[in-house]
N, C-alpha and C positions, 0 to 999 in steps of 0.2 A: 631529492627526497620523495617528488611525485613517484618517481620510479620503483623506488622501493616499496612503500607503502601501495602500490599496486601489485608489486608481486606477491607481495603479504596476503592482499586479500584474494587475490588468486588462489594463492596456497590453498587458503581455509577451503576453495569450492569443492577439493578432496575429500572430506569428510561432508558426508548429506545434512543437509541444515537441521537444526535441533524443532523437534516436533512436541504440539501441542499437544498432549494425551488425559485419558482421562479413564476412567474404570472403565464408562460403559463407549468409549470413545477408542478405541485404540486398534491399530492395524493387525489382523487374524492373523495369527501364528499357524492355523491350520490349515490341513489339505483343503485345494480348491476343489468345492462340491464338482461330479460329473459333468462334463458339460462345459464347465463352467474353467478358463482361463486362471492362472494363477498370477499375482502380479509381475510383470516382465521385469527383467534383471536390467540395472544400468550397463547400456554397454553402448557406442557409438554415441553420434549425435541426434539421437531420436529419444535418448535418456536422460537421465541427469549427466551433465556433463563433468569428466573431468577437468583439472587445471587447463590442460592445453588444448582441449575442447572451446572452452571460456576465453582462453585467450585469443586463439582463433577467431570466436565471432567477434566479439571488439575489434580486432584488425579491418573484419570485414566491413563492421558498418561505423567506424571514427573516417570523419573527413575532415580538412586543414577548418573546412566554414565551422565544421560542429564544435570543432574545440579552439577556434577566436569565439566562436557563439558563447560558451561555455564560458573564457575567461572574463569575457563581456562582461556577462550575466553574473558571476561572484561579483564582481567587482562592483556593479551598481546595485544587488541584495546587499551585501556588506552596506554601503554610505547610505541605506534606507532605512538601517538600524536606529532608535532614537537613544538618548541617555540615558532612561533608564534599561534599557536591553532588550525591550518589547519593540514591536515593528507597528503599533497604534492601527487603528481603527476600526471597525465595528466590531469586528472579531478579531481580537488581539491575538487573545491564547492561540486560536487556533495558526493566523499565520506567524507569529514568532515560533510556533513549534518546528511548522511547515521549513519557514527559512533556516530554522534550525537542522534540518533535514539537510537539506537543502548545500548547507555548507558541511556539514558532515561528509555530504557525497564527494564533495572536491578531495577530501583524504584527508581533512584538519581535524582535529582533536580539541577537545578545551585547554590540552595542557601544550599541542602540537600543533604547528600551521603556520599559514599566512592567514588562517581564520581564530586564533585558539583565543584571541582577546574579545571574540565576539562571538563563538560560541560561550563561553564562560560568562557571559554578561546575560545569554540566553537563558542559563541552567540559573541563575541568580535569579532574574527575570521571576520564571516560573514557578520557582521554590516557592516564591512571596506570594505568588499567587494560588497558594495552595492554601483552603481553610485549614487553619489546625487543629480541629474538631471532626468533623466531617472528610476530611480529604481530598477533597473535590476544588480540581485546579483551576479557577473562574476569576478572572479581572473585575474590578468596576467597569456598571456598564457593556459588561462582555457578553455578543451575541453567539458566539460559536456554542456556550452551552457544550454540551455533552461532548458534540465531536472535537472541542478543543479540548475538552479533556483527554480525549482518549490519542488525541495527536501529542499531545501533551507525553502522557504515559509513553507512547511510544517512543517519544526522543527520549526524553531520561531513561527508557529502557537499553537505547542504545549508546548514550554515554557512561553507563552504570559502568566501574571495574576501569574506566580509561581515564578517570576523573580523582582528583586529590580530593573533591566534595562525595567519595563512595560512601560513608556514614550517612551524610546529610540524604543522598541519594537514594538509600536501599528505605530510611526511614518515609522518605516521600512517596515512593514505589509502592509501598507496603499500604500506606493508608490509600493514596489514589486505587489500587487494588481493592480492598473492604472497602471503599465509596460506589466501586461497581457491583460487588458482590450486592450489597445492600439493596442496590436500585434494580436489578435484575427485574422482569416480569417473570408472572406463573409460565409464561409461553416459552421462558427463554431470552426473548430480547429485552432492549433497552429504550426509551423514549427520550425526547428531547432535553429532561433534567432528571438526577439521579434520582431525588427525593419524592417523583411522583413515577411508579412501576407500575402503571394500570393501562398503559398506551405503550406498542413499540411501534416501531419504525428500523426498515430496510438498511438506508447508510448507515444509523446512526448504531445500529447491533453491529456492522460489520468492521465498523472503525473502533468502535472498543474491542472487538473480537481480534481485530489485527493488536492492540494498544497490550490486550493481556497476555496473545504470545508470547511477544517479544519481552515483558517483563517475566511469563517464567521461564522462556529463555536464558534470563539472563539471570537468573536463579531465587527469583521473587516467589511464595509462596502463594496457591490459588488452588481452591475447592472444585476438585473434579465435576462435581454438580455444578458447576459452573458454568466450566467450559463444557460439558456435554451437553447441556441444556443448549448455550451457542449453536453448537455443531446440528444440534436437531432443529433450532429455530430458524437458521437458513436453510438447511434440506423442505420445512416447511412451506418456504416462501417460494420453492421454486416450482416453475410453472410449464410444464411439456410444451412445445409447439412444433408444426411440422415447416420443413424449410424444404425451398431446392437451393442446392450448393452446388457449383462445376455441372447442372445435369442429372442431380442427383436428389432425390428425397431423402432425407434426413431428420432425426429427432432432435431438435435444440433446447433450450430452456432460457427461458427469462425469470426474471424475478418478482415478486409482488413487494408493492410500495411497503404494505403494511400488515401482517397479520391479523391485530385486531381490527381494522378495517374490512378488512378480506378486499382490497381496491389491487386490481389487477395492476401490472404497469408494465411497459414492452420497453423501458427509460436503458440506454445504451449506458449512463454512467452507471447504473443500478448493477447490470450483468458484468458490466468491467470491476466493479468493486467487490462481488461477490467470488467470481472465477479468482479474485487475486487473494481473497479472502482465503477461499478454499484451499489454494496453491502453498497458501503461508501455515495452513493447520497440518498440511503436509500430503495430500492427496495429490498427487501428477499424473493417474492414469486413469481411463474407463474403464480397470480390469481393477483397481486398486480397490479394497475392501476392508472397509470397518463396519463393526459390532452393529448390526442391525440398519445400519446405513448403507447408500451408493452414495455417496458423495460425488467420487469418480467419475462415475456416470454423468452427473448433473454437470462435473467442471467441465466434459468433453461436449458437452451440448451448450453450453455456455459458450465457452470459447468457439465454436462452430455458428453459436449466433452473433458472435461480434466478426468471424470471419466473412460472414454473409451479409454484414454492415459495410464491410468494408470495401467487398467486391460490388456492391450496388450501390454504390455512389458517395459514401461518409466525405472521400478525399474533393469528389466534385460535385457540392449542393447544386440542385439545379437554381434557376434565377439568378446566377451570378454569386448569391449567400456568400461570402467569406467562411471557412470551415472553422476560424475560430471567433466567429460570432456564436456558433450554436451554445443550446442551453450548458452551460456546465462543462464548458471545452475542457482547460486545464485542469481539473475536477477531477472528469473522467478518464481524460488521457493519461495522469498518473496512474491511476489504478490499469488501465489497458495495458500499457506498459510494463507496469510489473506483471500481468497474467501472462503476457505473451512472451516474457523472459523467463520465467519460472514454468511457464510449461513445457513439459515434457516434449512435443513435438515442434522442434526450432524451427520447424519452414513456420509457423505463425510469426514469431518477431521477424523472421528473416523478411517477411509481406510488409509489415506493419513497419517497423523501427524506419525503416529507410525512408518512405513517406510521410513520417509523421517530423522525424530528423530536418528533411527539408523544408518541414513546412513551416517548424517552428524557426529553423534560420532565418526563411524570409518572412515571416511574425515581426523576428527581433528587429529586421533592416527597417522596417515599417514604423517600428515606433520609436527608430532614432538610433538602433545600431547596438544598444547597450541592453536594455530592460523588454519587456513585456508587460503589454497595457492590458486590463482586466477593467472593464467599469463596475462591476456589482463591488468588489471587494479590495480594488485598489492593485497598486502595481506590483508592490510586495508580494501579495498571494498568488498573480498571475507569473510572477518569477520566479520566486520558488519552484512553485510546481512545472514549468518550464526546465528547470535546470534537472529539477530530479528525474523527471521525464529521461534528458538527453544526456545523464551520469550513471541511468540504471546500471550497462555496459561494465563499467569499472568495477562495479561490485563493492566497495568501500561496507556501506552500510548492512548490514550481517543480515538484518530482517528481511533484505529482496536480494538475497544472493539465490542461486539458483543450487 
């Protein structure tokens, strides 16, 4: 069954993933000014890839560790499930969405699986946690806030259409959507609750900005002033820097914490959330051109400044540091991962996946062989994001297909 449900999602990588658009957001139909490059046609491995492109590099970097790592890893996500369907603690929503993720990526379905009794206990889970007035999908007591909504959004975006709950679904979609529309800032972004839009914040824009793709992906309705505002309020936040890479001086960009702050920040999960941000609105090259925007520009300097993270020591903190003690390991590495899969130019994952592969294998030996330990947020959320990390590869989940 694995098999096939792998070829399947293979298949899809054929056709280029469904893009966010928007009136004044949308990729130029026109000649590229003099000068000026027009965007490059997919062809080889330096483009979007096709099917046997994809499956290629999966061959290249699955090893016999990564996939007992992987079986591992479902297997103690799964038994950390509680009865009501949620995965508890401080932030619920967010890592029930996460593990919901999580187990998606294995190939199970709500209605299909070795998982489909625990995702469906997920999607039940979250429903209930949706106000019915407001829309906004928040537990008691629940810290995640905004980004466990917009984690939230995201999974039901990607169960939408595979699920006997698609009624229940499109109607939860729909208002979690108007719960973002509503809270939006003048700037664009969004702050840590929906209901107060006078403060944004960097992660917290770019995970509902991933959360409302994928819902009109998946054919959810959503106000172009919306997501164009989004698309302008991260071009906003990014912030030129000069780098040497291999010898070479080069323009990179990072991101700023905050807009309405204006607080600089050079935060490596910041730029990995952002680059995959960008990757998933549908930008893959520095030649790529939308309506008054570079987007492009800004993802190839991005991803050039986490390549310049990478080659200068990420893999080997000095003092001895464990690499996944730093701030926001698992966090960040999801999002690295999906940038460096979705971009356009594969020698990045080709750098990145294999190192990070290994390092999360011997993580897991560390903490007993099965799970992955996280103290800020518990074992559940550092698993999760563990596994989705070393399943991007499969492709399963539609929203990080490449």
């Amino acid at each position: 069954m694995a098999h096939v449900l792998r070829s399947l999602a293979l298949l899809m990588v054929i056709a280029p993933s469904c893009v966010v658009t928007a009136q004044e957001a949308t990729p130029s139909t026109e000649p590229a000014p003099s000068g000026e490059k027009s965007d490059p046609k997919p062809e080889g491995t330096g483009s979007l890839p096709l099917a046997e492109n994809a499956e290629a590099l999966l061959k290249l970097v699955t090893t016999k560790e990564m996939e007992e790592a992987i079986r591992n890893g479902l297997k103690a996500l799964s038994e950390m499930q509680e009865e009501d369907g949620g995965f508890g603690g401080s932030v619920n929503v967010a890592v029930t969405s996460l593990a919901g993720l999580a187990l998606l990526g294995s190939g199970s379905l709500p209605d299909s699986g070795p998982y489909a009794k625990h995702l469906s206990k997920i999607v039940d889970y979250l429903l209930k946690c949706q106000d019915s007035t407001a829309g906004y999908i928040t537990g008691n007591n629940d810290g995640s806030r905004i980004h466990g909504h917009g984690y939230a959004t995201l999974f039901l975006s990607q169960v939408y259409g595979q699920s006997k709950e698609s009624v229940r679904l499109k109607k939860a979609l729909e208002a979690a959507v108007k719960c973002l529309e509503a809270g939006q800032t003048k700037e664009g972004g969004w702050g840590y609750v929906p209901s107060e839009n006078t403060w944004d914040e960097g992660s917290t824009t770019i995970c509902v900005l991933q959360g409302l793709r994928a819902a009109k992906d998946a054919g959810i309705g959503i106000k172009n002033e919306t997501i164009a505002k989004a698309i302008g309020y991260i071009e906003k936040i990014a912030e030129p820097i000069t780098i040497k890479l291999d010898g070479e001086l080069h323009q990179a960009y990072t991101f700023m914490y905050s807009l309405s702050s204006g607080a600089s920040s050079q935060s490596y999960a910041l730029v990995a959330a952002a680059c995959s941000c960008i990757n998933n609105i549908g930008v893959y090259s520095k030649h790529a051109r939308w309506s008054q925007k570079d987007l492009g520009k800004i993802l190839d300097g991005g991803m050039k400044w986490m390549m310049y993270q990478w080659k200068e020591g990420y893999f080997n903190p000095q003092g001895g540091t464990a690499v996944s003690a730093q701030h926001h390991f698992f966090y960040a590495n999801q999002y690295a991962a999906q940038a460096a899969w979705q971009y356009q130019d594969v020698s990045y994952f080709k750098y990145y996946f294999p190192k990070m592969r290994d390092l999360l294998v011997q993580e897991q030996k560390r903490s007993g062989g099965r799970q992955w330990s996280h103290g800020q947020y518990g074992n559940a959320f550092s698993t999760a994001l563990a596994l989705m990390i070393l399943q991007i590869p499969y492709q399963y989940l539609p929203a990080f297909q490449r």
